[in-house]
Legacy VTK file of the C-alpha trace (Angstrom):
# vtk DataFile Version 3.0
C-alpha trace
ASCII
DATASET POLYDATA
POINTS 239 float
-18.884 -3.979 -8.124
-18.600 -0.395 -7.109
-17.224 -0.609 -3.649
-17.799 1.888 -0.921
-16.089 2.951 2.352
-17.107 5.711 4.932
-14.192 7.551 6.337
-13.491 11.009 8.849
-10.631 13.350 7.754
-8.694 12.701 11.020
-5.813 15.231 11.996
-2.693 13.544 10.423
-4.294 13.456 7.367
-4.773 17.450 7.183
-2.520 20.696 6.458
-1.905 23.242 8.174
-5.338 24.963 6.470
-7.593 21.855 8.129
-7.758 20.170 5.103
-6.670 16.316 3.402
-3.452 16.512 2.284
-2.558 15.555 -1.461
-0.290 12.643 -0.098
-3.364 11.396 2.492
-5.516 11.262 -0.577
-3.135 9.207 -2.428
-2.868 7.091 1.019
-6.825 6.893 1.113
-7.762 6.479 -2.908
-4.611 3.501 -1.978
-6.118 1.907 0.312
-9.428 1.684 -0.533
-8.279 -0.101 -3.744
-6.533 -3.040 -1.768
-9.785 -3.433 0.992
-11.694 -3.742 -2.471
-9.145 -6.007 -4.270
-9.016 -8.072 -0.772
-12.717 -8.345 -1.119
-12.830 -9.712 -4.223
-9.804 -12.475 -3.702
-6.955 -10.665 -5.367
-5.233 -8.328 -2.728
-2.348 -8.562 -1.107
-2.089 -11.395 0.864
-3.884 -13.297 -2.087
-2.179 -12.729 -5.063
1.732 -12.734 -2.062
1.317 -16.061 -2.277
2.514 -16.631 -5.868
5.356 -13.668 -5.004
3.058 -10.809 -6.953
2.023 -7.563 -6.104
-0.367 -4.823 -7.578
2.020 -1.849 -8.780
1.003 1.652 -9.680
2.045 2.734 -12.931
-0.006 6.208 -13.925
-2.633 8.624 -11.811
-4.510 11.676 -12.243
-6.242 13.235 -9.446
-8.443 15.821 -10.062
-9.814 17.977 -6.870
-12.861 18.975 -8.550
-14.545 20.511 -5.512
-14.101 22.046 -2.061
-10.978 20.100 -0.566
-12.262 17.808 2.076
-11.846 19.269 5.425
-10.571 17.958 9.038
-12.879 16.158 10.663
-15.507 15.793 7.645
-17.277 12.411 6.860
-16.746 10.990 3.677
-17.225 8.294 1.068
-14.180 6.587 -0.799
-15.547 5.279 -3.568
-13.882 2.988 -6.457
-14.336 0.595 -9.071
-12.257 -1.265 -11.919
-12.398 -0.651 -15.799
-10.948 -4.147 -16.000
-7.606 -4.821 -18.140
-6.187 -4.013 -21.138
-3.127 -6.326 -21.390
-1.088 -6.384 -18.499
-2.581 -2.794 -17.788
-5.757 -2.456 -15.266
-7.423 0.463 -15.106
-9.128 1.572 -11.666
-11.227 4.914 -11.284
-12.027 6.528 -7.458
-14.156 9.540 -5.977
-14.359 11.267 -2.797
-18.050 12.271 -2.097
-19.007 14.367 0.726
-22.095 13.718 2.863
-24.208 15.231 0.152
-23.194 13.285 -2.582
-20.852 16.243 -4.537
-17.673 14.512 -5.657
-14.997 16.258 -3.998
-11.733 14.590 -5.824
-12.088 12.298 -8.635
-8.943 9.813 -10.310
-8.080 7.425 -12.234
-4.928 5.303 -12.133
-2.800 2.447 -14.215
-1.943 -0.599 -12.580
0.357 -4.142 -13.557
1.456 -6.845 -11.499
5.001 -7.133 -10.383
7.083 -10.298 -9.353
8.069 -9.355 -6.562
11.221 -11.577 -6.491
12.590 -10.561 -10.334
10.940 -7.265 -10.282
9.461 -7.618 -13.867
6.127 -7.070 -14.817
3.899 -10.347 -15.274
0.043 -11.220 -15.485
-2.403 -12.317 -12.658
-3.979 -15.807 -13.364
-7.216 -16.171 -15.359
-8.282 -18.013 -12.010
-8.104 -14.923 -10.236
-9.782 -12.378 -12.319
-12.412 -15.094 -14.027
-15.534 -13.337 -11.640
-14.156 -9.829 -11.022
-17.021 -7.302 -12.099
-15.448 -4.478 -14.336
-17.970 -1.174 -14.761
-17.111 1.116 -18.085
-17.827 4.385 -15.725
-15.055 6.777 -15.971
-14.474 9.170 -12.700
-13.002 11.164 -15.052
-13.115 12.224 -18.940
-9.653 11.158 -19.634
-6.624 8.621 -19.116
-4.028 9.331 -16.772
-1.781 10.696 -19.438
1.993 10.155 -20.257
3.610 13.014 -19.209
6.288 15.241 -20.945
8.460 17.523 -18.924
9.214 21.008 -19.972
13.061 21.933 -21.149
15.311 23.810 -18.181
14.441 21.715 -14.882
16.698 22.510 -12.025
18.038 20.147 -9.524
16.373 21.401 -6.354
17.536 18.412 -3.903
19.322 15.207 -3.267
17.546 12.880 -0.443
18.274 9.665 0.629
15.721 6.935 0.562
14.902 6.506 4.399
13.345 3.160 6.174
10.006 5.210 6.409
9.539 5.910 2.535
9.650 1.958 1.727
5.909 0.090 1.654
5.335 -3.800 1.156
6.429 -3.755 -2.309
10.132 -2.974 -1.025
10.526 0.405 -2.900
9.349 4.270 -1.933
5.769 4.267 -1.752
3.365 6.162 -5.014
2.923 8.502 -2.099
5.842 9.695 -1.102
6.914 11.511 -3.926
3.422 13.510 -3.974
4.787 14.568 -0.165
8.367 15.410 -1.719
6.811 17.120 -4.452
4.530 19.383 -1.999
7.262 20.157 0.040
9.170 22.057 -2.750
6.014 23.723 -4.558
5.741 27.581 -4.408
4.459 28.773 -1.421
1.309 30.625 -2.981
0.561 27.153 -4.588
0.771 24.991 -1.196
-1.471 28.011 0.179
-3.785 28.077 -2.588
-3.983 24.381 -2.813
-3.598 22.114 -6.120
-6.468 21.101 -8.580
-4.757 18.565 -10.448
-1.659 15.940 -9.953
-0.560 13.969 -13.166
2.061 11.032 -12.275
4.164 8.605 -14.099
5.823 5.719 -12.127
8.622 4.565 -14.629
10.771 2.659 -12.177
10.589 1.709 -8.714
12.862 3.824 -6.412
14.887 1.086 -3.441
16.205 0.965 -0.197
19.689 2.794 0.396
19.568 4.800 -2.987
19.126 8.316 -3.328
16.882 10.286 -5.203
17.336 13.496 -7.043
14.715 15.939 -7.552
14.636 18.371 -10.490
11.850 21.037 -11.014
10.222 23.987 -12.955
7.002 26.461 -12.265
5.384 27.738 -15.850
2.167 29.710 -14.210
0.086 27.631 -12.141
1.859 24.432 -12.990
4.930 22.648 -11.568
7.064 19.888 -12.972
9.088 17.850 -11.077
11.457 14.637 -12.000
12.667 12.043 -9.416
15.745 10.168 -10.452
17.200 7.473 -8.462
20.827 5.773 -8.979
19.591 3.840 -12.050
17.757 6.823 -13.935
14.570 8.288 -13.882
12.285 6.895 -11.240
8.642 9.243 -11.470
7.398 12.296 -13.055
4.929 14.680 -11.855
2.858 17.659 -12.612
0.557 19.765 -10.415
-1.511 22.808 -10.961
-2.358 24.854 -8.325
-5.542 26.454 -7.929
LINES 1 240
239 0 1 2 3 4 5 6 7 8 9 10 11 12 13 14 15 16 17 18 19 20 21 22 23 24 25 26 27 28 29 30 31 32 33 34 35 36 37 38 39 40 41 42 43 44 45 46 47 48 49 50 51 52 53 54 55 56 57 58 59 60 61 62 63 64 65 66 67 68 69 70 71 72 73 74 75 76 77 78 79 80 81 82 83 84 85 86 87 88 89 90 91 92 93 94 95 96 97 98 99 100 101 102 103 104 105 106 107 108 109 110 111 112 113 114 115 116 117 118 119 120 121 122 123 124 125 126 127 128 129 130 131 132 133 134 135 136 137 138 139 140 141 142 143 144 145 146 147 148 149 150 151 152 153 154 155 156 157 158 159 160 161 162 163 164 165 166 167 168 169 170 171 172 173 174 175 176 177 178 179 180 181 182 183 184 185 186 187 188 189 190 191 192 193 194 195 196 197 198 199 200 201 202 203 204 205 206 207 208 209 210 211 212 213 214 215 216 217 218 219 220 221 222 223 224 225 226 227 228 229 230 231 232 233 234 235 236 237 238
């Protein structure tokens, strides 16, 4: 099943150039995934009741057109690749009114415990009619990322009541907002074609998160470490 949702750019979701944000189009590509996993009996408040959660592990987003703009009509788009193991991969577009694909991904997913905070598998019962498609939104895997040599610390934040989602750690977004916030202003201007991430381990409530960084060219690396070690990599090219 390829599932479908129309959506408007509304004004919190746009920069200060009218257009979606990188963290609103993690929000959106987000939650269209869970109304489509709700859909087909394994979202949230399906797969809650055994005390599991769908966790994101790896994304690439590519913005392969014109951003979306404020106030534009759209089409979320996404569909699963099925699993590999304890890994499920799920692919996503953004299509404008006229059918170009405006931003394209693909992400990593596993199921968490949510009460020992280990990785664990979904019940056969649960996936046994979920319709996979081999279509790829893009050409590649989100790849493992490897950070150049020299990063600089560039900040120390603390985790705040408004970073933490249903899972009980900082939300896949929130780092894309953190990272944003500390790219060169010519990039934010320009706007980004690509984001690479790595979720290696969740980030909590009441810890603090340290944020290291380096600009080669068009690209920017950034690390997030949180009291127990590294938490997320990231890599974004500007356009």
């Amino acid at each position: 099943m390829i599932y479908e949702k129309p959506f408007t750019i509304y004004t919190l979701l746009s920069d200060r150039y009218a257009r979606i944000t990188p963290q609103a189009t993690a929000q959106l590509l987000q939650e269209v995934a869970e109304m489509h996993c709700t859909e087909t009996g394994i979202g949230y408040h399906d797969i809650i009741k055994e005390n599991k959660i769908w966790v994101l592990t790896r994304v690439s987003y590519r913005f392969v057109g014109r951003f979306p703009r404020l106030d534009e009509q759209v089409r979320l788009r996404t569909w699963s690749k099925g699993c590999n193991g304890l890994i499920a991969t799920r692919e996503f577009e953004i299509l404008s009114s006229m059918n170009e694909v405006l931003v394209a991904a693909t992400s990593q997913w596993v199921v968490m415990d949510i009460q020992t905070r280990r990785v664990c598998r979904l019940g056969q019962d649960y996936l046994a009619d979920y319709e996979h498609h081999d279509r790829s939104a893009l050409t590649f895997e989100a790849p493992k990322l490897r950070l150049p040599e020299g990063m600089e610390t560039i900040a120390e934040i603390p985790v705040e009541f408004s970073n933490i989602d249903k899972a009980q750690h900082v939300n896949n977004s929130e780092y894309i907002r953190w990272a944003m916030n500390y790219m060169p202003a010519e990039h934010q201007e320009s706007g980004l074609r690509a984001i690479d991430i790595n979720y290696n381990m969740e980030t909590r409530p009441g810890e603090t998160i340290k944020i290291q960084s380096k600009t080669e060219g068009k690209e920017t690396y950034f690390s997030f470490s949180n009291d127990r070690g590294l938490s997320v990599n990231c890599r974004m090219e500007a356009r």
